[in-house]
Each structure stands twice: as C-alpha cells, then as structure tokens.
LOLUM-79849 format. One line per field, with one value per residue (C-alpha): x, y, z; residue in three letters. Coordinates in nm, 2 decimals, always signed. Layout:
! LOLUM-79849
u <- [X, ...]
v <- [Y, ...]
w <- [Z, ...]
aa <- [ALA, ...]
//
This chain:
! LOLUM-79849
u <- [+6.88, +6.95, +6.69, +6.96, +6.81, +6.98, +7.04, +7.04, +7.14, +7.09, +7.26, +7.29, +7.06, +7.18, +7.16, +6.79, +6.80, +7.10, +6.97, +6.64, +6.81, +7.02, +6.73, +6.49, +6.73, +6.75, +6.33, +6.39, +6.61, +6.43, +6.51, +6.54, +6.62, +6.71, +6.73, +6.95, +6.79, +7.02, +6.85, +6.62, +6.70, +6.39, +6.19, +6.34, +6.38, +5.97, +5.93, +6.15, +5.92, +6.17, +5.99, +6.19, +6.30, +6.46, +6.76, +6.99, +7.08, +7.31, +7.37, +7.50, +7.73, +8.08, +8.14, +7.80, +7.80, +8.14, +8.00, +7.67, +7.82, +7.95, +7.61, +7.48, +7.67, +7.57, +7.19, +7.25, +7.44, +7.16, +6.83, +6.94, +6.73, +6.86, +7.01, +7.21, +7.47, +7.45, +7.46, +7.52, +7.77, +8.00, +7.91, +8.13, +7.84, +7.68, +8.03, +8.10, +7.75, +7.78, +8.14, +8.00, +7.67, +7.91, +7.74, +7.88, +7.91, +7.92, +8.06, +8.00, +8.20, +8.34, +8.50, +8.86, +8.87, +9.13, +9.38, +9.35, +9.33, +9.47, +9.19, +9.10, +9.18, +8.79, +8.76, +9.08, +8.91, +8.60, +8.83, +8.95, +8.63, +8.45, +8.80, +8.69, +8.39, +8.39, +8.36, +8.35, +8.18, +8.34, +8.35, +8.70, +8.75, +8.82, +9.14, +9.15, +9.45, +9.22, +9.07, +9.38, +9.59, +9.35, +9.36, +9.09, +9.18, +9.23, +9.11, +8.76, +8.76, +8.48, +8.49, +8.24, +8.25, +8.03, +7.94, +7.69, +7.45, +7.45, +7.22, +6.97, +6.95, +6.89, +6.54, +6.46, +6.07, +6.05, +5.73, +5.67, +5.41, +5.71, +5.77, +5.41, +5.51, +5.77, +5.76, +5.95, +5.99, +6.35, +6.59, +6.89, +6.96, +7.23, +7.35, +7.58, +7.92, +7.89, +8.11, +8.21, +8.26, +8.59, +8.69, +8.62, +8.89, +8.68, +8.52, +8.31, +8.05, +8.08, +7.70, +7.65, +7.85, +7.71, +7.37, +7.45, +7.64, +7.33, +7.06, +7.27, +7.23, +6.88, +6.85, +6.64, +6.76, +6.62, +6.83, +6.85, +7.02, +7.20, +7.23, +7.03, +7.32, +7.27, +6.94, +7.01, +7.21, +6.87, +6.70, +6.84, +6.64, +6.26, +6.10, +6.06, +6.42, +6.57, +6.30, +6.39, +6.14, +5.97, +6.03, +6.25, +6.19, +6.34, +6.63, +6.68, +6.35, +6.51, +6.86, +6.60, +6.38, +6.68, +6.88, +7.21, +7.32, +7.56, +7.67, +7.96, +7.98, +8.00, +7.65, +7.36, +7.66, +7.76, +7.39, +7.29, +7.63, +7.52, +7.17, +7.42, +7.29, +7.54, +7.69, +7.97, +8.12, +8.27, +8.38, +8.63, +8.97, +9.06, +8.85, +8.75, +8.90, +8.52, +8.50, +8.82, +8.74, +8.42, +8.60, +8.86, +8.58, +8.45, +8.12, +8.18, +8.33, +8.51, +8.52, +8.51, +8.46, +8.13, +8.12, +8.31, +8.04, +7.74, +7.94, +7.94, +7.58, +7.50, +7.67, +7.58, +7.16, +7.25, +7.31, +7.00, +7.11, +6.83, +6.86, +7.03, +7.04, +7.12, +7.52, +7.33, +7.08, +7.41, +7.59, +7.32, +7.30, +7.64, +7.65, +7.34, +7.48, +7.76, +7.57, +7.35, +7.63, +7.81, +7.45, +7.47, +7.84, +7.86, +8.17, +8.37, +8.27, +8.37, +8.60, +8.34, +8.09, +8.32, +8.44, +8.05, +7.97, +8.27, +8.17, +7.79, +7.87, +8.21, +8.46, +8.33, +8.65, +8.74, +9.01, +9.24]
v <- [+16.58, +16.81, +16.65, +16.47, +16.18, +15.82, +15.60, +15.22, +14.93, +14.55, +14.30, +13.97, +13.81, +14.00, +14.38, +14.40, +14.36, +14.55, +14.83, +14.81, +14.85, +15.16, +15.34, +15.26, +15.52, +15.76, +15.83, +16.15, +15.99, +15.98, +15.63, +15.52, +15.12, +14.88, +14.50, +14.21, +13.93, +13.66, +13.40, +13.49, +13.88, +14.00, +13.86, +13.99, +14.33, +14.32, +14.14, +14.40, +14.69, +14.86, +14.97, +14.93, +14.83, +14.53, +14.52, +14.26, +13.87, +13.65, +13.30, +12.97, +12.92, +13.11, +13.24, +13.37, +13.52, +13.70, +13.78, +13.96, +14.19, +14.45, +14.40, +14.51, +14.79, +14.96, +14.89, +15.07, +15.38, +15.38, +15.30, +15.35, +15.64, +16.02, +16.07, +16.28, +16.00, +15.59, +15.34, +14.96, +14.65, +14.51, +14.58, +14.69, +14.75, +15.01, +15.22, +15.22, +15.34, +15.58, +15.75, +15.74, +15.92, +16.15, +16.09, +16.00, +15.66, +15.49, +15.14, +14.91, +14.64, +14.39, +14.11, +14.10, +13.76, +13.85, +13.90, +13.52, +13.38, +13.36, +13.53, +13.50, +13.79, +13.89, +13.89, +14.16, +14.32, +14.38, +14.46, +14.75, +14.90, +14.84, +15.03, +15.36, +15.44, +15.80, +15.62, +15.29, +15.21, +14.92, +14.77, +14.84, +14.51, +14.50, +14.48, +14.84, +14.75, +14.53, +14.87, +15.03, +14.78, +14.85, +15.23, +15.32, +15.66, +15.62, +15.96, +15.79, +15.48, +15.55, +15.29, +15.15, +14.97, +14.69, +14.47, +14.49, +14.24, +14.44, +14.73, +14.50, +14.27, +14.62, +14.67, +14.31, +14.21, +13.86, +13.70, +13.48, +13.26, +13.21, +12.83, +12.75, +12.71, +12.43, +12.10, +12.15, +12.44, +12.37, +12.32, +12.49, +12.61, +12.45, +12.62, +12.41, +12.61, +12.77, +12.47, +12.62, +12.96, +13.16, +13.19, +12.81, +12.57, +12.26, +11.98, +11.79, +11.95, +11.87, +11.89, +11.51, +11.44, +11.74, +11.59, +11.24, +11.40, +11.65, +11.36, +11.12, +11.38, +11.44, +11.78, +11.88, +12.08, +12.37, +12.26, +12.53, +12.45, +12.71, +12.53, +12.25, +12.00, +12.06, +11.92, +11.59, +11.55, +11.55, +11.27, +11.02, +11.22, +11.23, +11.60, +11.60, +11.56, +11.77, +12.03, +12.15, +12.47, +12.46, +12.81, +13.15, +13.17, +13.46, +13.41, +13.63, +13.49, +13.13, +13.24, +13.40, +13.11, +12.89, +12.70, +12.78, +12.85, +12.65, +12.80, +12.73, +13.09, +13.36, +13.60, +13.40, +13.27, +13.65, +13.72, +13.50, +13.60, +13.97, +13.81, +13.64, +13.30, +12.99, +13.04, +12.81, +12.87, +12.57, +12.77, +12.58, +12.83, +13.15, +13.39, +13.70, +13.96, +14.00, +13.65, +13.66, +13.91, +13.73, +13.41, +13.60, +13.78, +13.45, +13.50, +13.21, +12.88, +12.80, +12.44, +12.16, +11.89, +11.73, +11.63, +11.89, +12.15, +11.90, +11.92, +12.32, +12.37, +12.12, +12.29, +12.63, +12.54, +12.46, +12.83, +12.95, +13.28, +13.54, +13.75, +14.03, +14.36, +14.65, +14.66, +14.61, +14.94, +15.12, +15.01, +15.11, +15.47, +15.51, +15.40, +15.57, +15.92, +15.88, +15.78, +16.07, +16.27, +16.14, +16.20, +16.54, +16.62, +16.31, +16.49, +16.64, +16.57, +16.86, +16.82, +16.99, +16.72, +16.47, +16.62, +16.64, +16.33, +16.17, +16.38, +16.29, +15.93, +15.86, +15.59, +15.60, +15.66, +15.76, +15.61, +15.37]
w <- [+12.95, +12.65, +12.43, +12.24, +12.04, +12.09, +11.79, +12.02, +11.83, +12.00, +11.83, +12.04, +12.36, +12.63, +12.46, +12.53, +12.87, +12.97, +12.76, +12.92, +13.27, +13.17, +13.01, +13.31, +13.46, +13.18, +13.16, +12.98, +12.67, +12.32, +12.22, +11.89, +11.81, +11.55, +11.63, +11.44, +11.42, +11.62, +11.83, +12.09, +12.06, +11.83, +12.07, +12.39, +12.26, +12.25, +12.62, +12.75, +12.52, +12.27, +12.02, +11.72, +11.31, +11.24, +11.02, +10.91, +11.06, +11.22, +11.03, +11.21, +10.93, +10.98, +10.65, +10.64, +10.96, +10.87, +10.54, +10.70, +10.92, +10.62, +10.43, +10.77, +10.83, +10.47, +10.58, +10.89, +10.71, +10.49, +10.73, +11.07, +11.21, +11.25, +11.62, +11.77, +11.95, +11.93, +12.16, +12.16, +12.30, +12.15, +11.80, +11.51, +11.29, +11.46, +11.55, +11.20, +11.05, +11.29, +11.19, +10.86, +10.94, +11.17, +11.52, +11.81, +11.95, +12.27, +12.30, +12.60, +12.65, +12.89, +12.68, +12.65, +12.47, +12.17, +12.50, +12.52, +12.18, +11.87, +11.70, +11.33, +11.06, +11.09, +11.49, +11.51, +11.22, +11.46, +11.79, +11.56, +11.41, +11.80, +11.99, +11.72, +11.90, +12.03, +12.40, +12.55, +12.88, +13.10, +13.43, +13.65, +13.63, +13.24, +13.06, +12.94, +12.69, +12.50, +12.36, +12.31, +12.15, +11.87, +11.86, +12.14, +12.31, +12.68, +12.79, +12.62, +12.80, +13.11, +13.37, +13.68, +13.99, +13.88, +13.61, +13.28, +13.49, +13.73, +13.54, +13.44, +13.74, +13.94, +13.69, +13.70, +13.87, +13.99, +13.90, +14.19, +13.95, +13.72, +13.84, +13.79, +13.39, +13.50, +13.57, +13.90, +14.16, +14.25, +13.99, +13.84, +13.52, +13.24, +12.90, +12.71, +12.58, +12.23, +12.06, +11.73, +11.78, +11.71, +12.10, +12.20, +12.17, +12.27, +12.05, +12.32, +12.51, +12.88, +12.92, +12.89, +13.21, +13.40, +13.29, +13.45, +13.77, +13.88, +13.76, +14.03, +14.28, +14.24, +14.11, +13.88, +13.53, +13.31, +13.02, +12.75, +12.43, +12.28, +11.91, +11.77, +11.79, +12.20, +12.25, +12.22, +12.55, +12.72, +12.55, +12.76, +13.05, +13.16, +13.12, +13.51, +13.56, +13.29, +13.09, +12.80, +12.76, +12.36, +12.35, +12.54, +12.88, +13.08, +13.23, +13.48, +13.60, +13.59, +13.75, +14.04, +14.11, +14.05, +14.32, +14.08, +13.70, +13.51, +13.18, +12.95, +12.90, +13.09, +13.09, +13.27, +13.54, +13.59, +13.61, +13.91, +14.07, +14.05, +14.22, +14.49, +14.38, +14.31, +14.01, +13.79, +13.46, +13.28, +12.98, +12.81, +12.84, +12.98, +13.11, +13.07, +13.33, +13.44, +13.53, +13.67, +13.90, +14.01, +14.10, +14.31, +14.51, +14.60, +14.39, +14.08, +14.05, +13.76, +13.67, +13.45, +13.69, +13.69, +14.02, +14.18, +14.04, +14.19, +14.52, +14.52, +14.42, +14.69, +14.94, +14.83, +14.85, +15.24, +15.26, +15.18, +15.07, +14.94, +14.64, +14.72, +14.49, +14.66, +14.48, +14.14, +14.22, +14.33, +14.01, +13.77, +13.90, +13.82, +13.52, +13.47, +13.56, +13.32, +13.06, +13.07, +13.09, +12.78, +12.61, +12.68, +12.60, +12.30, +12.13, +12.44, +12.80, +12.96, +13.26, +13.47, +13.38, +13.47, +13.82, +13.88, +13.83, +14.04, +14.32, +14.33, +14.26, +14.47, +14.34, +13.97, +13.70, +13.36, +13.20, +13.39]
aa <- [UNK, UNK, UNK, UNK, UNK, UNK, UNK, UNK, UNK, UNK, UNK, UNK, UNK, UNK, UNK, UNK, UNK, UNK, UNK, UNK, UNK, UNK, UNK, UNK, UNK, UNK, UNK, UNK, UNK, UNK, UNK, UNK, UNK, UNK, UNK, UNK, UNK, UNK, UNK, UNK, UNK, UNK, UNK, UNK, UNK, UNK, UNK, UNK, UNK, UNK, UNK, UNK, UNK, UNK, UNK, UNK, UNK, UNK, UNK, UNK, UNK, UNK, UNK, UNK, UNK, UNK, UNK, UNK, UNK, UNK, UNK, UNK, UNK, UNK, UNK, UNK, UNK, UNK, UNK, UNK, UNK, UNK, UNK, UNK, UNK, UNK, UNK, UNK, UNK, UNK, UNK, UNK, UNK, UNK, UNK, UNK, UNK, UNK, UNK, UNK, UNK, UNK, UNK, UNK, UNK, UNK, UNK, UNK, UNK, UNK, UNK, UNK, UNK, UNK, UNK, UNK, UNK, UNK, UNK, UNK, UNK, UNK, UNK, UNK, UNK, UNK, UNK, UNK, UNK, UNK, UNK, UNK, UNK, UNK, UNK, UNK, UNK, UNK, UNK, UNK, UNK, UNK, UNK, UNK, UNK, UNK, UNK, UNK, UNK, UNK, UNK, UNK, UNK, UNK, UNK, UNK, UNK, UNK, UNK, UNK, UNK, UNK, UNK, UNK, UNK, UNK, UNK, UNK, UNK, UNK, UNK, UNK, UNK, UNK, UNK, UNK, UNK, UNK, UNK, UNK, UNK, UNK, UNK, UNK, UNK, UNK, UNK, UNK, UNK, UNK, UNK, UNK, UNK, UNK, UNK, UNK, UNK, UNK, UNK, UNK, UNK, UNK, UNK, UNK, UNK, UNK, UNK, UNK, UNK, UNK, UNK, UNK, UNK, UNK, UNK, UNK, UNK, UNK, UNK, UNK, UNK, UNK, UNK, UNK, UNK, UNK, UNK, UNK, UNK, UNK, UNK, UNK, UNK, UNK, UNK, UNK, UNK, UNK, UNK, UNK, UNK, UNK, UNK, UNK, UNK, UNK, UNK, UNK, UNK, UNK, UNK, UNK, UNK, UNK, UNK, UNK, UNK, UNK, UNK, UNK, UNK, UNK, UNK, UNK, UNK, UNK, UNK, UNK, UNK, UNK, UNK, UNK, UNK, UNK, UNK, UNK, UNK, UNK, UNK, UNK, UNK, UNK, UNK, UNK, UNK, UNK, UNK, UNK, UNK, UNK, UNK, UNK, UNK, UNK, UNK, UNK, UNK, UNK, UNK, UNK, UNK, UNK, UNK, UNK, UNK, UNK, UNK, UNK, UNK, UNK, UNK, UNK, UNK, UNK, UNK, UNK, UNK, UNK, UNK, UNK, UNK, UNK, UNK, UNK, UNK, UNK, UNK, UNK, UNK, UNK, UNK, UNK, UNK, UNK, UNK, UNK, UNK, UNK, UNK, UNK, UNK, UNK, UNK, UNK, UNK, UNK, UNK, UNK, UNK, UNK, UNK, UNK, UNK, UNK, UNK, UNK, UNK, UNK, UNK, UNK, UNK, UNK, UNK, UNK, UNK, UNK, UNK, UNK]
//
C-alpha cells in the first residue's frame, strides 16, 4: 500500500460485516470509520471491532428519515475524519461529503432496485448523488445501467465474479457453541419483508402463513423481526417452536448452524447461498439482478408459497450439504486486489494497474 488513509463510512446492517471481510484482506490500510446509527449497525460495527465515531441516525418515520440524510451529509463534511480516499455501500451521504472535502470515493453497490420501481423524487435523488462516486465496485451480475442512467462513468464502474456476501462469508469463524444460546439445535432462520419501505409494494406480511406452514412441518424457527409491528406473528407460537432472540444475534452464525434462511429481502438469503445452505427469498416483487442471477444458478428459491417453500427446505435438509467456501475466499481476493489498487491510484488507475491485476487474478473486469 501507499500509506493512503481511508475515510469508511457504514451506514446500514450489513456494511460492518462486508467491510470487515474486505479489510481482513487489506492488513496494511489505515482505517478510519464513522457509524449511522440504524438498527443493529452500532452494535455490529463493534462485534466485528471497527473502531470508530458515530454520527447521525436513521428514523422509522419516512419524512424523517428523508429529512436526516442532508443534515447528515453536512455533519460528515464538517466531522468526518481527514483521508486520503472514502469508502462505503450504497450511501449518498458519504459520496457527497466526500466531493465536497475533494477526496476520492469508492461506491459499492449491488442493488439495482430503481430499474424496477417507480421510485419516489427522494430515492432517484440518492441514485444520482450514489452514481457520482469517483468508482463503484459491483458484482458481474449487476445491472451496470442502473449507475449510468444517473451519470456514473462506465470506464469507473469495476466489476467481480462474485457477490458482496461473498467477502464476508470468506472471513466468517463458526463458533461451534453458537447453538448452545438457543432453545433448539436445528432450526432455520425467518426475517419478515420490510413492509413500508419505498421499494415494497405489499401490505400483508406473508410471515403469518410461513409461521403456520413450517410449525405443521415440525421445524423449528429463529424468528427475527425486522420492525416492532413484526413480532407479533410469533405470539401465537411456544418459544421452543419459534424464538424470537431479546437481542442481535449473528447471523452469519445462524445462516451456518441453520438448516435454511427465509428472508423477505434479499441479504441473509444471498448469505447462506454464498455458504451453499438452502436459501428462499419471498420478497414481494422483482428482483434484484443479484438475486436473479442466484436463482438461475440453481442456488435460491424465490417464492411466495407457504408450502411450496416448507417442501424445498424439506427436501433440501435430505441433502445434507456442508458449508462450502472456497468460491467466497476466491471472490474476496479479488475484490481485495482491486480494492487495494483503487487505494493506491484513488483519482486515475493507471492502465498498468489494471492489466496487473487482471493478469494475477484471471476473469476479474472493469467496466462492462
């Protein structure tokens, strides 16, 4: 490395992790982090040992949410720390303090949701200020034109064979005591569909008839709200049928030790299909390219079926299939490399750089 310093921003659940993965294989990177609080994310940014400042919130109600992320934005212009180049997912705040600080900024990315909906005013706002980052990192399996629809450069768009998950799931430990804090050893895992938000078009949670199908079947259920209007779908439930954990509990721990994920989004599903255990999105519309992709290779159902998603996970636990990561360790590396290459060139990659890197690392590609 050059010594540059990195600005890294995390600003939702899944940042922590995924940055923890990358960085695991970028030892030599001074790191410096601020965290939003949103849900579980101030908490997993410390499990997963960032050392870091907290600045800003997210808020359950829309407006407010909406409303936060400019006030944001001026508290990171103003209080972000001094780096040489930034880093963060999907996060408009952080590309925009860093134009106006005038350092670089690397994007990550894989949701091409605006390609599918009709999104609001604010949403395409965001699409816009995310697609000015000085480079944006996504799998091969994402809609590229999503970036450049809104002004993204395409000589700037870097892509990977792979997925996010894949980065973190390569640094993951099991803890094989993990199940001990359960009521159950087998069990799979059950996260409700964010009912409200911008990209769902749903008003009724499926979760109450998922409950009732996998209860009939006998399989027991890590249930983890995602809002407090989900947990009352479990009540009508005992704890040793369907837990609902009193605080965060891992989850790439759970997807491990799990005999399947259910989610009615897309990250903890991609996650144990990256591990090459069952996996089933019921999100309620179109998918993103990246989960797309995943059901085409065979590797995630997508369905909204009650007992059609029972059936798969009961014939997927006859398969007895380990967790496998050697793709995710080959993935990481790669993205890993060009990372640490964009680090080191932040304004210009040099076409050397590039050639360098595709030769040491095979199929990787910029642009697309």
């Amino acid at each position: 490395m050059t010594g540059n310093t990195v600005w890294l921003d995390l600003i939702s659940p899944s940042h922590p992790f995924l940055f923890e993965g990358l960085f695991d294989g970028l030892p030599d990177t001074e790191l410096r982090t601020t965290v939003r609080r949103k849900t579980e994310t101030v908490d997993l940014a410390r499990e997963a040992g960032f050392e870091f400042e907290t600045l800003g919130r997210d808020f359950e109600n829309v407006a407010l949410r909406t409303a936060a992320v400019p006030i944001r934005t001026l508290q990171l212009v103003a209080q972000a720390p001094a780096a040489d180049v930034s880093i963060s997912a999907r996060n408009a705040m952080c590309v925009l303090a860093s134009r106006a600080r005038g350092i670089p900024s690397i994007h990550f990315t894989d949701n091409d949701m605006t390609a599918f909906i009709d999104a609001s005013l604010a949403e395409r706002a965001f699409c816009r200020f995310r697609s000015a980052a000085t480079h944006h990192v996504v799998p091969s399996a994402f809609r590229t034109s999503e970036l450049t629809r809104w002004g993204a450069d395409p000589e700037r768009i870097h892509t990977y064979d792979g997925y996010k998950e894949d980065i973190y799931v390569a640094a993951f430990e099991p803890d094989e005591t993990f199940t001990e804090t359960l009521p159950f050893d087998t069990f799979v895992v059950l996260r409700p569909e964010a009912l409200g938000a911008a990209y769902v078009d749903e008003e009724e949670s499926l979760v109450p008839r998922l409950l009732d199908a996998l209860v009939a079947s006998e399989t027991n259920v890590v249930y983890l709200p995602r809002r407090p209007g989900d947990r009352p779908h479990s009540e009508p439930y005992p704890d040793d049928r369907v837990y609902v954990p009193d605080g965060a509990l891992d989850g790439l721990q759970l997807a491990w030790h799990s005999d399947g994920v259910l989610t009615g989004s897309g990250t903890m599903a991609r996650e144990a299909a990256c591990m090459g255990k069952p996996a089933v999105s019921f999100f309620p519309g179109p998918l993103l390219s990246v989960d797309r992709s995943m059901v085409e290779e065979g590797r995630l159902l997508h369905s909204r079926d009650p007992d059609a998603i029972a059936s798969y996970l009961n014939s997927a636990g006859t398969d007895d299939r380990a967790p496998d990561r050697d793709r995710c360790f080959r993935v990481r590396e790669e993205v890993s490399s060009l990372v640490r290459t964009l680090v080191e060139n932040p304004r210009n990659p040099t076409f050397d750089s590039r050639r360098e890197r595709s030769e040491t690392h095979g199929s990787s590609r910029f642009g697309q």
